[in-house]
C-alpha positions in Angstrom: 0.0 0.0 0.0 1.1 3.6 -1.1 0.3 7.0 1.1 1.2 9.8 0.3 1.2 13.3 2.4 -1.6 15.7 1.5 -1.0 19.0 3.5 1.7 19.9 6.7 -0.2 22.6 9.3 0.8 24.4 11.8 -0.7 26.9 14.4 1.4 29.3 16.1 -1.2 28.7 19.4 -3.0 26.2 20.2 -6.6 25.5 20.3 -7.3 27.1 16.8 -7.3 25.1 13.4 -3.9 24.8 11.5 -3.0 26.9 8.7 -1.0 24.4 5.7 2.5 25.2 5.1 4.5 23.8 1.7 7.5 22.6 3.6 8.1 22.0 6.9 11.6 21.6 9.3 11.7 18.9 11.4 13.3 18.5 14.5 14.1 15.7 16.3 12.5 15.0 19.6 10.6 17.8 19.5 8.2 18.6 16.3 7.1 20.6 13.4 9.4 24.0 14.1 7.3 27.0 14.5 4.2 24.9 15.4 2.2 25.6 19.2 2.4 21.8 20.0 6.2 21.1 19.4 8.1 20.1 22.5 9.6 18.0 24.8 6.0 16.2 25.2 4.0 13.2 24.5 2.5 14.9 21.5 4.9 17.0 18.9 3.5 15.7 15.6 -0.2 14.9 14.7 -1.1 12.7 12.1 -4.4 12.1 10.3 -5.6 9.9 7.5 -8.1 12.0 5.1 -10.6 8.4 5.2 -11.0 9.8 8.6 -11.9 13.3 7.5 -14.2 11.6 5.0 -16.3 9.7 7.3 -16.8 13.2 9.1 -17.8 14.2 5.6 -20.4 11.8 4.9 -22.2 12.2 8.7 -23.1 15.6 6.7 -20.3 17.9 8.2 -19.2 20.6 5.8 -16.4 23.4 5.8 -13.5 20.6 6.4 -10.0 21.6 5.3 -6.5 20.3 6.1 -5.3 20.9 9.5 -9.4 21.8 11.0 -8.2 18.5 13.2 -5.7 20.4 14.2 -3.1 17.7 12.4 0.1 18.3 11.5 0.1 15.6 8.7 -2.9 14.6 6.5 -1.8 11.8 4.3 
């Protein structure tokens, strides 16, 4: 099976919905640089699979966009 990454976000605070970025540095043990959630925690890089975004989708949600999860990575 093949993914493939579909948007990087970040938010500068957290709380709010991530804005998606083109590139993103990477730093080890500690996140997406420039993103609220980076650190030395249990969480410094979200991922979610856009199937999951779908099934939100077909319950009749609307207005969903990369990073509304507040993800980091959508593949």
């Amino acid at each position: 099976m093949n993914g493939r990454v579909l948007a990087i976000s970040i938010s500068e605070t957290k709380g709010v919905p991530k804005t998606s970025i083109p590139e993103a540095i990477m730093i080890e043990d500690f996140g997406i640089e420039g993103d609220a959630h980076a650190g030395k925690w249990h969480r410094q890089v979200s991922l979610l699979a856009d199937e999951s975004v779908d099934k939100m989708r077909n319950q009749g949600v609307e207005g969903l966009c990369t990073g509304k999860f507040a993800e980091n990575i959508t593949t």
